[in-house]
C-alpha positions, 0 to 999 in steps of 0.5 A: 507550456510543459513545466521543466519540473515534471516528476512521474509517479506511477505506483502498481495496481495491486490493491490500494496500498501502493497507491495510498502511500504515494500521497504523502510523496505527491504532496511533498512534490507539490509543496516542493515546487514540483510537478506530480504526473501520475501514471497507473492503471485500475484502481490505484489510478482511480484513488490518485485521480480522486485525491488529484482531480487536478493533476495529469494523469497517464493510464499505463498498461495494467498488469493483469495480476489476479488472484485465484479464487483459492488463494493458496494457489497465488503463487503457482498462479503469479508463476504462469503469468509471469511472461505475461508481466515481462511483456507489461513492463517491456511496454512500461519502459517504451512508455516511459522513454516517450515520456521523459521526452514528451513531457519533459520528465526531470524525475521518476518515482516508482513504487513496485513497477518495474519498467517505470525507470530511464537512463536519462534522469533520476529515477526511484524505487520504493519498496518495503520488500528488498526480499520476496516471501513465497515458500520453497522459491523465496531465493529465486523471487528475492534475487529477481527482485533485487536485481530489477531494482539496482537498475534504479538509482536509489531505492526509498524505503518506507521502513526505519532502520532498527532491530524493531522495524516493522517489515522485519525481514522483508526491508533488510538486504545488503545486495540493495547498492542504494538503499534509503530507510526514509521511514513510515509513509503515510497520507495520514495524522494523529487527531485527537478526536472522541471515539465515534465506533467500536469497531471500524471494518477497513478493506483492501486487495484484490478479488475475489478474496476482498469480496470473500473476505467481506462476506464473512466479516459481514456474517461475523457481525450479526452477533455484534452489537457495537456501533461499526463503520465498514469501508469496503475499498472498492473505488467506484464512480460515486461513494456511496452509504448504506446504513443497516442497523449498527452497521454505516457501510461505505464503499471507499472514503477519500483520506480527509474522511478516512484519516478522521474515521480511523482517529474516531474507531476504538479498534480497526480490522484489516488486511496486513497489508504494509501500507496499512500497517504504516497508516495505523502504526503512524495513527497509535491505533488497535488492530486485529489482521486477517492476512490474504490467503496465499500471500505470503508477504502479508501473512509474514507481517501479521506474525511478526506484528505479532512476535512483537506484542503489537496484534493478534491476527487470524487466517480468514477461514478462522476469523470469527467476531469473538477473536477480536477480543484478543486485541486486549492482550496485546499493545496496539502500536504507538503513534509513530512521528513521521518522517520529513523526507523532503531532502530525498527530494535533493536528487532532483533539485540539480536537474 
């Protein structure tokens, strides 16, 4: 029997961000009486699959976004691929079409893809970027990106609506017709819990630069002595740890494990990756930000975080293990209360 109340949520493949901030939203469907179907591909399907063993899951076409071993030439790369994406998103909304019929769709809820949308029923947007940060080109992407969300009904984002906000520039646009701050998402909460690690190595993104940026973190700590947990974000079959000297190395921890983790570190390392952001933003935590080489948005991020007394960060070709000794002139952020967003839920209540 298909239930009349079956919402798709379908994040895009690239790193674990998108996917990790859909948890809050999937379990705010389910405490509301509704039906999460997830729908994504590689990694990011993987984490909802193993947060949701007992949810529908619908593998969609990937879009195949790789990053070039030099990051610096992400852009120039994202600019050849782009006709390739446009097929991808083309094929997203013939899946989708077939959905809303097969599975009796009421709702759709899509972070960052596309063709994830239908003229049939409500269907959302989230994103933190209403502008698109890269270089000489920032006009043409931003407006690109605008225009394919005002095909959505409402456009959610994860930001809040003040001079102070974490995303900066990136969440404010007047050419959004229906923008709705919704505040930070995060899977996670505060614990108060005594503090276990010095340090906590927390990976994410895409390769090769991941896995560039693990070696060297690696390097790094040889001359470290504190007491360190290393996920290294990489969603494989079976966890896995390793323990090396002062050093516990997973490969991923699902977010119970990871929640404590996080609560339990004296200062964490990390992508500024804004999903990240909004996770140690909501937990009150000290962070140090190596921002991915050539992407634009997340070295934006870092130095705004930054102008705004909250965390030092360095490229990775500069990161060295005494940097983070930094952190201890700057804030840190404070533990942000989260946001109730079941009434963003409304829109489809009447359906």
């Amino acid at each position: 029997m298909i239930s009349n109340k079956n919402i798709l949520v379908s994040p895009l493949n690239w790193g674990l961000g998108h996917a990790s901030r859909c948890i809050p939203i999937i379990n705010e469907l389910i405490k509301s009486k509704f039906n999460p179907i997830i729908a994504s591909d590689g990694d990011a399907l993987s984490l909802l699959q193993k947060e949701f063993p007992k949810l529908e899951s619908i593998e969609l076409p990937s879009y195949n976004i790789n990053y070039p071993k030099n990051g610096n030439l992400l852009k120039w790369k994202l600019i050849l691929d782009l006709p390739s994406v446009l097929k991808v998103i083309k094929k997203e909304k013939k899946i989708v079409d077939q959905l809303v019929e097969s599975k009796k769709l009421i709702g759709i809820i899509s972070d960052n893809r596309f063709g994830i949308r239908s003229s049939k029923v409500p269907s959302v947007f989230i994103t933190h970027q209403l502008n698109v940060l890269s270089g000489s080109t920032t006009f043409l992407t931003s407006k690109l990106h605008q225009k394919y969300i005002n095909k959505f009904d409402e456009c959610w984002i994860p930001d809040i609506d003040s001079d102070k906000n974490y995303a900066g520039v990136l969440s404010r646009s007047k050419k959004i017709k229906n923008p709705k701050f919704i505040g930070l998402l995060s899977r996670f909460r505060k614990e108060e819990l005594v503090l276990k690690y010095d340090l906590l190595v927390l990976l994410s993104g895409v390769e090769p630069l991941r896995s560039q940026l693990e070696k060297r973190i690696i390097s790094e700590l040889k001359n470290y002595s504190g007491k360190v947990l290393f996920i290294k974000g990489k969603i494989e079959n079976k966890q896995t740890k390793e323990i090396i000297k002062n050093i516990t190395f997973y490969n991923y921890l699902l977010t119970d494990e990871l929640q404590k983790a996080i609560n339990q570190s004296e200062l964490i390392i990390a992508r500024s990756g804004y999903s990240t952001i909004m996770d140690l933003a909501v937990l009150g935590k000290k962070v140090y930000f190596i921002p991915t080489t050539g992407q634009y948005e997340q070295e934006y991020l870092a130095k705004h975080l930054k102008r705004l007394s909250i965390a030092p960060f360095a490229k990775t070709k500069n990161f060295t293990i005494k940097t983070i000794l930094e952190v201890e002139n700057y804030n840190g952020f404070t533990s942000y209360k989260k946001n109730d967003f079941s009434d963003l839920l409304n829109l489809f209540q009447s359906k």
